[in-house]
C-alpha positions as CSV (number, residue, x, y, z in Angstrom):
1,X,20.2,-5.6,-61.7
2,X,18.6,-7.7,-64.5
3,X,16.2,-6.7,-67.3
4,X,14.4,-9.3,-69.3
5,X,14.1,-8.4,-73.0
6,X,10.9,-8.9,-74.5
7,X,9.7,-7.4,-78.0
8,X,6.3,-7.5,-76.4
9,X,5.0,-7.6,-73.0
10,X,1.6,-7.1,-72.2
11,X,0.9,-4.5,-69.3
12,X,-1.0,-6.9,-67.0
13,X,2.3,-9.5,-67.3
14,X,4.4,-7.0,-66.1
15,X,5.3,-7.7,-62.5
16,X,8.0,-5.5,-61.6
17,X,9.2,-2.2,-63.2
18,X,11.8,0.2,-62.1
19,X,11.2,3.6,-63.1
20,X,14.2,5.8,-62.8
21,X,14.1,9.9,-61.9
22,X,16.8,11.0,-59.8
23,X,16.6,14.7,-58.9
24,X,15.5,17.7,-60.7
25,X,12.5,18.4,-57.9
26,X,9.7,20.0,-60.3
27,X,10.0,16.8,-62.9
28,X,9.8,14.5,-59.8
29,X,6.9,16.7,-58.7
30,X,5.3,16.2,-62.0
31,X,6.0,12.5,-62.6
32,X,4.2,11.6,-59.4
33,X,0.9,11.1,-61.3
34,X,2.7,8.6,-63.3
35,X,3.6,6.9,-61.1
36,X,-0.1,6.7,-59.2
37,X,-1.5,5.5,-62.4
38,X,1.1,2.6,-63.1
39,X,-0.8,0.4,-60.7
40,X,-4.5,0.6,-62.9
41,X,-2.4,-0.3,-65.9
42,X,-0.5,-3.0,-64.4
43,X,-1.9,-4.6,-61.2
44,X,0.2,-6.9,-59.6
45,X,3.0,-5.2,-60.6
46,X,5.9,-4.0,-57.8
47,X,7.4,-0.8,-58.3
48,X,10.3,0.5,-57.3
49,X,11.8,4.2,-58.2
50,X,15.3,4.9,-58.4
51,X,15.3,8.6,-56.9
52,X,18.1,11.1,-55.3
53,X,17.6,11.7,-51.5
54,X,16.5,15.3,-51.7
55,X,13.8,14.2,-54.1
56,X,13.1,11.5,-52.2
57,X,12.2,14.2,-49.7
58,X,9.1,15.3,-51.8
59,X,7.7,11.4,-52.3
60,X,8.8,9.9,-49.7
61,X,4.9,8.7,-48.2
62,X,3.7,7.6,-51.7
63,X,2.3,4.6,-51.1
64,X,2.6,1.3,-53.0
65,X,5.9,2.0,-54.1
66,X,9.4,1.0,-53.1
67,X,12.1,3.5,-53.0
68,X,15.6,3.5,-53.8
69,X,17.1,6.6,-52.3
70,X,20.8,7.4,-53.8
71,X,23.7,10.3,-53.9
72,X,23.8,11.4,-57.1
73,X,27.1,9.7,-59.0
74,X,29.7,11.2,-59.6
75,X,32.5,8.7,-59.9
76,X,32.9,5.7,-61.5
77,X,33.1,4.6,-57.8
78,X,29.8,5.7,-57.2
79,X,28.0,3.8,-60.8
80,X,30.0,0.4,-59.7
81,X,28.4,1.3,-55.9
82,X,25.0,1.5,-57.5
83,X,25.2,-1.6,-59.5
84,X,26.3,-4.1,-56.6
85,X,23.2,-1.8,-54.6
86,X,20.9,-2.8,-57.6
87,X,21.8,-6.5,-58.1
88,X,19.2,-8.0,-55.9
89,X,16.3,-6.5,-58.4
90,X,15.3,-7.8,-61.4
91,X,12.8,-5.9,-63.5
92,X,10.3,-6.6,-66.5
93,X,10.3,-2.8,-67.7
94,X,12.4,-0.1,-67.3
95,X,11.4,3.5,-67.1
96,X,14.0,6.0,-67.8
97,X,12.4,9.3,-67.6
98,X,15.0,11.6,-68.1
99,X,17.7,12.2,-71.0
100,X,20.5,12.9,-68.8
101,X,23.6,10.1,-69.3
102,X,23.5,9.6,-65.2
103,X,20.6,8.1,-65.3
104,X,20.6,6.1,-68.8
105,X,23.7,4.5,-67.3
């Protein structure tokens, strides 16, 4: 996984963004209309959520949006798992929606 730093990046250059909630079901609930909207502010734009499997459970037929469904980790086994699973992506912006230091890592 690669993230391009920019100072400034103007919404409609944005072509791919990851935005990352694992679990906690009634903030993915809620973050769903976030998510709808991110296409009116950035057409063109892929995006892919990074998203527990029983969350995944509540979004799962959103459309226009890639998924990628993962156990919560617990290991350092499980973080070096994730970044070999996340190398193939490469993202303009990064959306970490939560404080937690599982999911900023």
């Amino acid at each position: 996984m690669r993230f391009r730093r920019r100072a400034k990046l103007p919404a409609e250059q944005i072509k791919s963004l990851c935005f990352v909630r694992l679990s906690a079901l009634g903030d993915v609930f809620m973050a769903v209309p976030l998510v709808r909207r991110l296409p009116d502010t950035m057409p063109g734009a892929t995006i892919t959520w990074v998203i527990s499997k029983l969350a995944y459970q509540l979004v799962a037929e959103m459309d226009g949006v890639d998924f990628v469904v993962i156990d919560k980790p617990n290991s350092f086994a499980d973080y070096w798992a994730f970044r070999k699973k996340m190398r193939p992506y490469h993202f303009d912006v990064c959306l970490a929606a939560q404080a937690a230091f599982r999911a900023n890592l």
